[in-house]
Backbone bond lengths (Angstrom), bond angles and torsions (degrees), N, CA, C in turn:
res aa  C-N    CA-C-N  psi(-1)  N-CA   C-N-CA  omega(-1)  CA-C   N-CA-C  phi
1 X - - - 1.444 - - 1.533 107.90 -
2 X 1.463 111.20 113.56 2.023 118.86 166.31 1.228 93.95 -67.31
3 X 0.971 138.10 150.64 1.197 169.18 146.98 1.530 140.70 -133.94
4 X 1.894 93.35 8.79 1.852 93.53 162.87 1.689 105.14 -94.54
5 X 0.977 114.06 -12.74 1.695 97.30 174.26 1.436 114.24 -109.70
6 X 1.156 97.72 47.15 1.411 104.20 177.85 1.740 96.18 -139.66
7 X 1.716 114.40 130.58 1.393 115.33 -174.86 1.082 116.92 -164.66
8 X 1.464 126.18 160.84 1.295 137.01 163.59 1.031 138.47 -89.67
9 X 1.555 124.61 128.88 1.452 130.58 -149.94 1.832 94.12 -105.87
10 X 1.893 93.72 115.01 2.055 85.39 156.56 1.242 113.67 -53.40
11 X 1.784 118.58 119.75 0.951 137.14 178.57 1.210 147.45 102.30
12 X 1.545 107.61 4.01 0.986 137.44 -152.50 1.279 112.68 -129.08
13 X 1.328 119.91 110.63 2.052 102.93 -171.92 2.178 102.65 -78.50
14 X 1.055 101.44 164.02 1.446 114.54 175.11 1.279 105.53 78.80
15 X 1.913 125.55 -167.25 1.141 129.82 156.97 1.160 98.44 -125.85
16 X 1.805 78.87 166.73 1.795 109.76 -178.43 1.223 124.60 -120.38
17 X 1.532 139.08 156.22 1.128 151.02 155.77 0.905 117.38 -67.07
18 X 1.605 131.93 125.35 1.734 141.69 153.78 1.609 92.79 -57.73
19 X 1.246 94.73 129.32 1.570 108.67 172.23 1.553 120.87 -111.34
20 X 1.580 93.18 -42.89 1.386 113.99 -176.28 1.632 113.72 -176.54
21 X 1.217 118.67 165.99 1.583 120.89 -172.67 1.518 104.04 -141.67
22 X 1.413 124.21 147.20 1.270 135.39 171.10 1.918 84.66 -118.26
23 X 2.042 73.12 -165.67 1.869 100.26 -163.76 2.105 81.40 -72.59
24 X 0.954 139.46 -41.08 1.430 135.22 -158.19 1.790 130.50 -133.61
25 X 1.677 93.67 26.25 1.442 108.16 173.78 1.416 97.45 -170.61
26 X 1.816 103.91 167.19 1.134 111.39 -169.19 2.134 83.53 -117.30
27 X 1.326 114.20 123.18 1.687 102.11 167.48 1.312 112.00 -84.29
28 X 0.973 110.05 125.17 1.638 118.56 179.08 1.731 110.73 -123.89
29 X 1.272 104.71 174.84 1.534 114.84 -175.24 1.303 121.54 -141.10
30 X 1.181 139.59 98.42 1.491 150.73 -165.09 1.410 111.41 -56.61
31 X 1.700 105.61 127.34 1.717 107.04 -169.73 2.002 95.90 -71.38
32 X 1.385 106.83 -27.69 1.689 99.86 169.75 1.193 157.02 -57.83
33 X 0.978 109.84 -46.82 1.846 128.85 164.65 1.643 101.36 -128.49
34 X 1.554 149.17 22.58 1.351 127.54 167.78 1.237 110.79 78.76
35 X 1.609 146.27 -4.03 1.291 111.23 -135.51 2.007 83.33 -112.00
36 X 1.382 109.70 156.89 1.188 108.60 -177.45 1.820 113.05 -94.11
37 X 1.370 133.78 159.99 1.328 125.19 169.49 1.496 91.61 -169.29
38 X 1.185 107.23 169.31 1.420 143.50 -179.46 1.695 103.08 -90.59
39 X 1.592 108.73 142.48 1.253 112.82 -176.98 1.381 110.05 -130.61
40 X 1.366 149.02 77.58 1.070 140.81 158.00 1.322 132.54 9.70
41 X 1.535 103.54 94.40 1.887 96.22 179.90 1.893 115.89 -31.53
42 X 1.025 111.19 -34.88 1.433 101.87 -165.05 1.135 100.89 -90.65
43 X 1.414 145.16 38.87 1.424 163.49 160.30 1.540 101.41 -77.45
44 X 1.388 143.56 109.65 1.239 115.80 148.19 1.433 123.20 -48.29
45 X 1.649 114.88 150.09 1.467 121.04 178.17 1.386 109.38 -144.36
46 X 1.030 133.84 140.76 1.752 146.16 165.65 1.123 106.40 -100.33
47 X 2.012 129.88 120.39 1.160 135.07 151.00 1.406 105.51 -77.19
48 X 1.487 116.14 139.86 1.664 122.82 -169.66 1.075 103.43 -77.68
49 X 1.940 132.45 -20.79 0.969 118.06 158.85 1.526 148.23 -76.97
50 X 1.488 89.04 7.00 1.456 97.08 151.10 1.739 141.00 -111.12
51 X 1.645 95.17 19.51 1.072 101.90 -163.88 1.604 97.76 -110.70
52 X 1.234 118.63 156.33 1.748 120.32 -134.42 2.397 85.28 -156.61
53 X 1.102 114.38 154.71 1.259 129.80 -171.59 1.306 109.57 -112.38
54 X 1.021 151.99 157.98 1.383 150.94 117.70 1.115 147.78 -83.06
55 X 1.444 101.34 133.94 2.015 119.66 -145.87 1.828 80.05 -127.01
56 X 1.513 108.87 172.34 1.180 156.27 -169.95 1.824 85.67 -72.05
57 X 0.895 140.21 -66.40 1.523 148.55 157.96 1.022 130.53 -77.43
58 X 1.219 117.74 -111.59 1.853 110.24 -160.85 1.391 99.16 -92.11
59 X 1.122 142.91 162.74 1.368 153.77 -153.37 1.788 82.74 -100.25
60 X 1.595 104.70 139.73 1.865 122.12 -179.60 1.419 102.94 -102.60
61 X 1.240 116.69 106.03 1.788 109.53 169.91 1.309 120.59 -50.68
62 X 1.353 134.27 158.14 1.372 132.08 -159.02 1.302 114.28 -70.80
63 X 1.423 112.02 -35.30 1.589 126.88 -164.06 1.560 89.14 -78.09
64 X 1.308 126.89 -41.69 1.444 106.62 178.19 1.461 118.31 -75.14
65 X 1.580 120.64 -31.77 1.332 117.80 145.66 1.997 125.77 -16.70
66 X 1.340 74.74 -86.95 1.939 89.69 176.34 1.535 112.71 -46.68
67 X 1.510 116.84 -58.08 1.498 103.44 164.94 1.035 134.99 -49.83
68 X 1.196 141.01 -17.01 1.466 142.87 151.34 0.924 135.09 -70.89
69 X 1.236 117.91 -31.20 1.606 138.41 153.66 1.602 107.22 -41.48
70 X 1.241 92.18 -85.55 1.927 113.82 173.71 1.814 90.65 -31.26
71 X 1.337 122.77 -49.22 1.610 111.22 -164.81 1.533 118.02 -72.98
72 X 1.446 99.55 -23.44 1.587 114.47 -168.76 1.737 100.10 -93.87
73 X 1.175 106.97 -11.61 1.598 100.41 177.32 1.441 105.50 -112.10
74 X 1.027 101.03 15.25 1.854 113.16 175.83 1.634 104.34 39.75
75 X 1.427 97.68 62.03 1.581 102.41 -174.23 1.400 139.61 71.20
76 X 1.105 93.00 13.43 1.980 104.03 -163.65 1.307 115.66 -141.72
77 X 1.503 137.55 142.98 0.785 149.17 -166.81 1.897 118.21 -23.90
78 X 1.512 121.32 130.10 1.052 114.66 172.53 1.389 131.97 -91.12
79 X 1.575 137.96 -159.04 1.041 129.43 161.10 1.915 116.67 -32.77
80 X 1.186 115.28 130.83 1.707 122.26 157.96 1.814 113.48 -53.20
81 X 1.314 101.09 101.45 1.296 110.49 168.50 1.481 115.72 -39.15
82 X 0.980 128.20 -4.58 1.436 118.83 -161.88 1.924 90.12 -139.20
83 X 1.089 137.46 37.47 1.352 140.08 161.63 1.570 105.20 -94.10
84 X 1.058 109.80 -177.90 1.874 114.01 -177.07 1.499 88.38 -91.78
85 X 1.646 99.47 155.19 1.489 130.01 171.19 1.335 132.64 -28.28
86 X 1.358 94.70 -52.88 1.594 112.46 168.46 1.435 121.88 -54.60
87 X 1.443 110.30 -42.90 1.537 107.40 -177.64 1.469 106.46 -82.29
88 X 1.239 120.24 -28.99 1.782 124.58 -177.30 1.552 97.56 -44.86
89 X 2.096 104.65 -71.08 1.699 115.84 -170.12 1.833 88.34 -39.68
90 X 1.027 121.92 -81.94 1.496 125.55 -157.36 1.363 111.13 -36.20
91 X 1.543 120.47 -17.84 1.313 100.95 -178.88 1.839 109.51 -112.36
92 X 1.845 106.26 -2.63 1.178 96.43 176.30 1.781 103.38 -93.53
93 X 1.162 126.45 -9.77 1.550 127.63 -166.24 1.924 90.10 -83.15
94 X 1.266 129.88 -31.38 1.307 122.69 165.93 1.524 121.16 -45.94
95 X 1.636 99.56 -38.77 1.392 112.20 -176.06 1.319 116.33 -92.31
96 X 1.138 111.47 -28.06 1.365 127.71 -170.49 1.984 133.05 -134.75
97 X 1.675 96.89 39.12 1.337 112.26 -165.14 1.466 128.37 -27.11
98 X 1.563 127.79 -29.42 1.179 138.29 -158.75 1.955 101.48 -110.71
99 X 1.354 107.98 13.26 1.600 118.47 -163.80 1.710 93.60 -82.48
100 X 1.477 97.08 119.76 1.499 108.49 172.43 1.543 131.31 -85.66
101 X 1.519 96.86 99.55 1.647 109.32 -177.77 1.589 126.04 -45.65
102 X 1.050 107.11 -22.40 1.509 123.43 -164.13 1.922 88.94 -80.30
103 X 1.641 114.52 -48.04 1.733 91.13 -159.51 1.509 94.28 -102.23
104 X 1.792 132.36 -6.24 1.217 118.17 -171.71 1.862 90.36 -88.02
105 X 1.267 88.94 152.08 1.793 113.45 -172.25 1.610 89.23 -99.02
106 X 1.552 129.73 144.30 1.024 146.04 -153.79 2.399 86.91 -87.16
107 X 1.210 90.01 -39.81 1.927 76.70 178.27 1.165 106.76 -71.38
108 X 1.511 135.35 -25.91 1.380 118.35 -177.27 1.326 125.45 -63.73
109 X 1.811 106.61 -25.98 1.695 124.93 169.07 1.840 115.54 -67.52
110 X 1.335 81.62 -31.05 1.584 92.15 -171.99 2.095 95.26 -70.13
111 X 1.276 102.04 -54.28 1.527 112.31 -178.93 1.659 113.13 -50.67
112 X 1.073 108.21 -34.20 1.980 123.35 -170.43 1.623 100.08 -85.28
113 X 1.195 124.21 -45.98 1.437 113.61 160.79 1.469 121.23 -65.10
114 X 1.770 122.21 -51.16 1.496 103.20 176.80 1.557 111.96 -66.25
115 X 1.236 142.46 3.12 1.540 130.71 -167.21 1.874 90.94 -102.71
116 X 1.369 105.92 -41.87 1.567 119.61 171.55 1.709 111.92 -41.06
117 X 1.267 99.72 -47.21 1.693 118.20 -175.44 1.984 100.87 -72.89
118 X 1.207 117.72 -43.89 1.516 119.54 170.59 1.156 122.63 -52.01
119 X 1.199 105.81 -47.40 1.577 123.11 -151.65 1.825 82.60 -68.63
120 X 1.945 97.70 -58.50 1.636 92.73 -143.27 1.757 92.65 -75.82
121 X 1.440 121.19 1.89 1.816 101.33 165.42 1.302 128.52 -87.87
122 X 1.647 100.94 -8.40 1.803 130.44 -172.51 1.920 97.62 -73.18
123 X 1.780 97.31 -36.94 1.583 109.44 -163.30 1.233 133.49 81.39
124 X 1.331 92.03 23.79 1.594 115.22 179.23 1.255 106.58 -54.91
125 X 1.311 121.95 -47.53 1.495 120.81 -176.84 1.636 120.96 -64.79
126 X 1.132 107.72 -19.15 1.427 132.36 171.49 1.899 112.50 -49.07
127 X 1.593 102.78 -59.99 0.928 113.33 -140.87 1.705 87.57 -96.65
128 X 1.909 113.27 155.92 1.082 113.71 -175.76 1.536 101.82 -101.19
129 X 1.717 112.85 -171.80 1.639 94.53 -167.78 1.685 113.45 -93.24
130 X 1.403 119.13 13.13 1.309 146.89 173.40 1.751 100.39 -61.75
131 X 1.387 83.80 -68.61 1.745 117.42 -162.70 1.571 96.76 -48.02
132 X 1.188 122.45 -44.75 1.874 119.54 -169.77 1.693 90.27 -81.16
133 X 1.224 141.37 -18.69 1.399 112.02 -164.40 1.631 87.72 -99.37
134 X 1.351 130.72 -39.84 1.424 116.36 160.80 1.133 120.28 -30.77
135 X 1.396 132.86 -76.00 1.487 143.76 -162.90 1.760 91.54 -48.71
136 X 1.208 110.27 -44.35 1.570 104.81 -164.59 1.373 108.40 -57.44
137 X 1.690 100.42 -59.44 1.520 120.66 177.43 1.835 102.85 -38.28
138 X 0.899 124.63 -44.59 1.177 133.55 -167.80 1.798 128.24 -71.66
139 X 1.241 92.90 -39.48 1.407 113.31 159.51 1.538 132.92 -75.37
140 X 1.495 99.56 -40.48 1.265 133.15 144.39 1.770 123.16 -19.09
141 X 1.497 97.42 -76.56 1.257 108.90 160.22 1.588 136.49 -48.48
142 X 0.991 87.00 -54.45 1.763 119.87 164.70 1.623 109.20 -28.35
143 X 1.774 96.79 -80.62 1.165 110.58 172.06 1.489 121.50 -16.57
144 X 1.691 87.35 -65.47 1.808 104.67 -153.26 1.879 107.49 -86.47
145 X 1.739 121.33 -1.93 1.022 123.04 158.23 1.595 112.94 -58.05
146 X 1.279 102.31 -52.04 1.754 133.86 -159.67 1.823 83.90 -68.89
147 X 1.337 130.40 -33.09 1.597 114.16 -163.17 1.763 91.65 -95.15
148 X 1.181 121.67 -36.19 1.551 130.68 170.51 1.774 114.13 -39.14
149 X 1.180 95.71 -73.14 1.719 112.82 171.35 1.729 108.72 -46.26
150 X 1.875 112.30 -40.36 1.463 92.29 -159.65 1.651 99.76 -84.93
151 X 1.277 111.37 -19.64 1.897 114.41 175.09 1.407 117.46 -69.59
152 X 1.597 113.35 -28.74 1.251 123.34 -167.03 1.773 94.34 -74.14
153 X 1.495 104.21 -43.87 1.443 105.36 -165.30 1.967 105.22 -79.62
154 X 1.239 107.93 -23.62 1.338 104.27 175.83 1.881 125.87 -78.47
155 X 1.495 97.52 -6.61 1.427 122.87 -164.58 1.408 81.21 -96.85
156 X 1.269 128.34 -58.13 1.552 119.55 -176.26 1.391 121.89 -45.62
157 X 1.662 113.67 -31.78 1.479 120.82 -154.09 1.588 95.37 -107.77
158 X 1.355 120.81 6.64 1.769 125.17 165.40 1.821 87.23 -97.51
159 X 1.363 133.17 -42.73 1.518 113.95 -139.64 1.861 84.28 -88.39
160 X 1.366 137.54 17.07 1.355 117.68 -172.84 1.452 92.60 -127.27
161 X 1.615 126.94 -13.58 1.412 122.80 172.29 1.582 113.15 -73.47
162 X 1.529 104.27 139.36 1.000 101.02 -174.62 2.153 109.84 -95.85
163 X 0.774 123.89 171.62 1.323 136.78 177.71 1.494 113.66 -78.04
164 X 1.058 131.50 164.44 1.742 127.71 -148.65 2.322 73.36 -114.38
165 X 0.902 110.93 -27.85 1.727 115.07 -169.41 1.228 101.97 -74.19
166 X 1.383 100.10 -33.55 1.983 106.10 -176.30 1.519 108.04 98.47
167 X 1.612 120.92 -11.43 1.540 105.84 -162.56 1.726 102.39 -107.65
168 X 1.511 108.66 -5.38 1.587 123.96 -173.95 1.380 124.40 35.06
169 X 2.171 86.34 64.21 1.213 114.62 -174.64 1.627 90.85 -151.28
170 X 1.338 135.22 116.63 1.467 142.31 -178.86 0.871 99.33 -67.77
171 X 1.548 117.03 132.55 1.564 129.11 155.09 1.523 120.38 -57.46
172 X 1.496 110.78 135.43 1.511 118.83 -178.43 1.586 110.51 -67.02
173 X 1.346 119.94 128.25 1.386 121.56 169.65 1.401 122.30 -71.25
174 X 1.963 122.64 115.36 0.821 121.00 -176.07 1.677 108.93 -64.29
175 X 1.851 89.99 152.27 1.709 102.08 177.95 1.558 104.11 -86.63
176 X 1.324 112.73 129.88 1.489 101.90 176.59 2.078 101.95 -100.17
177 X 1.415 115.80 154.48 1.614 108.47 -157.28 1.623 78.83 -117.65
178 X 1.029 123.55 -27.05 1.617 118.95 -170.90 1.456 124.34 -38.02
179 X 1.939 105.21 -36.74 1.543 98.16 -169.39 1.528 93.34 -114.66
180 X 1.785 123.92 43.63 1.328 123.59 -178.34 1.779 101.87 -106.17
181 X 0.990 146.24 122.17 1.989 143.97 158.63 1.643 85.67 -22.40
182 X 1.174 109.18 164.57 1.803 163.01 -172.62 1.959 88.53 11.52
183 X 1.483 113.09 34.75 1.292 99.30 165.24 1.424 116.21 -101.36
């Protein structure tokens, strides 16, 4: 399971997919309804692969989090994000025995099970870490056929217009010196 291009947007319920990035957004894709949008660099965002748990010792990265989960539910749905507190801890201390109650905040458990519940309907758990750079590669390609074809076809529809001069060669714009200093 990748899990650095996969993240959470301040403000935003669920997670998302990195899809793609320009000079002034990040495109992403919502594990909820599919729908694609642009995210404003100045958006805070969390990649899940950098996001890490706290245990009794060394801090547990998330992905090893979630894999244990996924192992302890033998693939299948976990605790209901939306049950009381008590039953959440009980079902993440199965997964996560050494998880320190004192600094995890009871929404962050609540948050680690509903993203748990995304992931495994998205099929994240499914997929190996090969499999996401394919799909990318793949789309990838896709993309840049689809941008090939639309230049190729827009390059066609300049080379059959003709020029207002007739010779379908633009006239040079005269420099005027009048509104230039010491001319």
């Amino acid at each position: 399971m990748e899990l650095t291009k996969i993240i959470a947007i301040n403000g935003k319920p669920g997670l998302h997919r990195v899809i793609g990035q320009n000079k002034q957004a990040l495109i992403v894709e919502s594990f909820i309804d599919g729908k694609r949008f642009p995210v404003p660099l100045s958006v805070r965002v969390n990649s899940l692969g950098e996001i890490s748990m706290f245990t009794t010792g060394d801090d547990v990265p998330l992905k090893d989090v979630l894999m244990k989960l996924h192992e302890v539910n033998a693939g299948g749905e976990a605790a209901d994000p939306k049950s009381d507190d008590e039953a959440l801890w009980e079902a993440l201390v199965k997964a996560l025995p050494t998880a320190d109650r004192e600094r995890i905040y009871p929404s962050d458990v609540r948050k680690l099970f509903t993203w748990y519940g995304q992931l495994l309907k998205a099929g994240e758990f499914a997929k190996k870490e090969g499999e996401v750079t394919k799909e990318a590669d793949h789309k990838e390609a896709a993309a840049e056929k689809k941008a090939v074809a639309k230049a190729a076809k827009k390059k066609a529809g300049e080379s059959t217009k003709v020029k207002a001069s007739g010779t379908g060669v633009p006239k040079a714009a005269a420099v005027r010196r009048g509104g230039q200093r010491g001319a």
